[in-house]
N, C-alpha and C positions, 0 to 999 in steps of 0.2 A: 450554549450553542454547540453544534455538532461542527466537528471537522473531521475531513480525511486528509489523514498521511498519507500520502502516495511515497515508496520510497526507492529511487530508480539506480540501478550501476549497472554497471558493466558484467558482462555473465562469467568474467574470469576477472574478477577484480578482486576474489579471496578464493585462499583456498581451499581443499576441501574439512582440512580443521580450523580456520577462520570462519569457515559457514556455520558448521556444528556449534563452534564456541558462542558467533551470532545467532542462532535461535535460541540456546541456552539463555543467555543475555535477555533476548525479546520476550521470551518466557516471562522471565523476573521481571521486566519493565508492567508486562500485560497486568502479571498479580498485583504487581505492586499500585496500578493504575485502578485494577480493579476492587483494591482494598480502601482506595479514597473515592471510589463513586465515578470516576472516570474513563473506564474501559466499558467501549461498547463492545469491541471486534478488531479482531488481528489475522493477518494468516501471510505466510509467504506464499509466492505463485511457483510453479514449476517453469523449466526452462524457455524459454524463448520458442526453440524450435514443436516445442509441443503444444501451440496457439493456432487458434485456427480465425479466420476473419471473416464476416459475412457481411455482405452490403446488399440491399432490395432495390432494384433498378426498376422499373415498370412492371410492380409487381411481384417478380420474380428474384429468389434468393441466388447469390454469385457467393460460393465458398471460395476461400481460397487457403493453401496452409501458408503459417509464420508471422511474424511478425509485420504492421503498416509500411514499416520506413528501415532502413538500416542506419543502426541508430548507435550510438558509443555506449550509451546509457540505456535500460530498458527497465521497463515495470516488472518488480521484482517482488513486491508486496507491500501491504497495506496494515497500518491502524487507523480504527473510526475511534475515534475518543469523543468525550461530552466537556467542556472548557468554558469556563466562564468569562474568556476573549480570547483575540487572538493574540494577546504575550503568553496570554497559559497556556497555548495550543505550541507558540513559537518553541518556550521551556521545556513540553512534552517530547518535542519532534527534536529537540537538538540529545535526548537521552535515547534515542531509536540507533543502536549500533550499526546500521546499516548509513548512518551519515555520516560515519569516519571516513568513507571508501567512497561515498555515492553522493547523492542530492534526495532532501524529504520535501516536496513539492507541499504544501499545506491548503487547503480547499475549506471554505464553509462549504456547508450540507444546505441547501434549502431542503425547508421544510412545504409538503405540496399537499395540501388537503386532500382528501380523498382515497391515500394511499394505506393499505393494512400495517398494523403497528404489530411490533414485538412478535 
């Protein structure tokens, strides 16, 4: 089954060599994920303030810049990994460096007929 890691903190909850050292980290996680059949996709997001938000009201699209909500924690990035339940997704997500500092929220994927693969 697919899950997404969502994995959220704070935007100064490391610093700028605690972040380096954390994608290093996520790196190795990804290979290593990827060497057992388990890595689908990874990526850190850029800051907060470089989010843009759009909702369709009658029709018509309403941009907005930043973030939904002012929030302690924010979405900071993601891995899609492939797990065969959710205690193997639980074990995946508690080795994501970004959940010393944060919270890795974990999501099954439905799967939706119809949708283009790979």
């Amino acid at each position: 089954m697919k899950y997404m890691l969502l994995i959220y903190m704070g935007e100064q909850a490391m610093s700028e060599d605690e972040r380096q050292h954390c994608y290093v980290d996520s790196a190795q996680l990804a290979r290593d994920l990827h060497a057992n059949g388990r890595y689908l996709a990874a990526n850190p997001l850029h800051p907060v303030p470089t989010a843009t938000r759009l909702r369709v009201r009658d029709g018509k699209p309403l941009v907005t810049d930043g973030p939904f909500a002012e929030t302690r924690e924010q979405l900071g990035g993601y891995f899609l990994i492939d797990a065969k339940d959710l205690d193997e997704a639980i074990g995946i997500a508690s080795r994501i460096p970004g959940a010393r500092k944060g919270t890795v929220e974990i999501r099954p994927v439905m799967e939706v007929s119809g949708l283009p693969t790979g």
